[in-house]
Structures are given as C-alpha cells and as structure tokens.
N, C-alpha and C positions, 0 to 999 in steps of 0.2 A: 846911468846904469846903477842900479843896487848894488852893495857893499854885499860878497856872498857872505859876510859873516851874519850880516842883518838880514837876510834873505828867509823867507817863512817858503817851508818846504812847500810844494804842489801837491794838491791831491785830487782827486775826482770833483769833489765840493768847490775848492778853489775854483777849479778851473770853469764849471758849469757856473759860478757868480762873474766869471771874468767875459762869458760870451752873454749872459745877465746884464751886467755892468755897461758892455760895447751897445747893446741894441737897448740901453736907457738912454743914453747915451745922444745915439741917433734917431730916437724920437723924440729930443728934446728935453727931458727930463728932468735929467742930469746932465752939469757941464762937464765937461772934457777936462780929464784932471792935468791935462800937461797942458792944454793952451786957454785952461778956464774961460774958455768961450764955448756957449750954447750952440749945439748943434744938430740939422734935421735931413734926416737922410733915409724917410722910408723905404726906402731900397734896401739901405745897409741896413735898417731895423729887423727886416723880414727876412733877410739872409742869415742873421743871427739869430733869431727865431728859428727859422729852417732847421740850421746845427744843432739844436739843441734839442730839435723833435726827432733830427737823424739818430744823435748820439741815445736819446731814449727808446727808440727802436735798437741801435744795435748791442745797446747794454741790456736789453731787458733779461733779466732773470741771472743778473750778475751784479745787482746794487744792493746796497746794505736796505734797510728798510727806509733810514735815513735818507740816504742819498736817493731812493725812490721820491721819496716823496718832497724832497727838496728840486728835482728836477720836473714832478708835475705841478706842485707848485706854482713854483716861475714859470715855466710855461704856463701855465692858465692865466698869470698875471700879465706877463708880456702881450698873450693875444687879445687880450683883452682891451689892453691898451694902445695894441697898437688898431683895433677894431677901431676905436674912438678918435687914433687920429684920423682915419681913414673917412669918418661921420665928420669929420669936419671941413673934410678937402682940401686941405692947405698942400702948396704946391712941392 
C-alpha cells in the first residue's frame, strides 16, 4: 500500500489513465505492474473500454477541454487496438 505521504492526489485524468492502464494491460500490452507478467483478457480489455465510453457519456459537457480530449483520445486508441487484437483471433 502507498505511504499517504507519497501518495499523488486523484483527479479525473488520473483516474481515466488508470482504467487506460487496466485494459492495456489486458490486451497485452503492457505488463502487469505488481506481478510483471503479460497479461490477455479481451473481456476485461472491453470492459474497460465500455467504462471509459460510459464515463464520457455521463461527463459530457463537464470536462475541462483537456480532459475532453484526453478521454477521446484513449478512447480512440484503446478501440483501436483492441480492433487489432480481435483481427488476429487469439483466444
């Protein structure tokens, strides 16, 4: 568990790289920072994707301009990617 003195506050950006992070994660991507093992879980990729399209639906027209476009962003990148694992069919 983080030390709260060394702990970086949470904010909307944080947290939308943190559901970023989870479904890089499990496409593969990126390893798994606690058990640095590669990990592939199109399921859980698209679920985190899902969140993140929710959350930009129920925040619309309450995001700095920034955080707008940090969340279509990754979004357009995640689906993209995870399009590509889907072209490949791995199981």
């Amino acid at each position: 568990m983080a030390d709260e003195k060394t702990a970086q506050p949470i904010d909307f950006s944080t947290f939308i790289f943190s559901l970023g992070s989870a479904a890089l994660i499990h496409l593969g991507i990126t390893p798994n920072p606690v058990t640095e093992k590669t990990e592939y879980n199109l399921d859980h990729a698209k679920q985190n994707i899902d969140l993140l399209a929710v959350l930009k639906e129920k925040t619309a027209g309450n995001l700095t301009k920034e955080e707008e476009s940090l969340i279509n962003n990754l979004l357009h990148s995640l689906r993209m990617k995870y399009m590509e694992e889907l072209k490949k069919g791995k199981p």
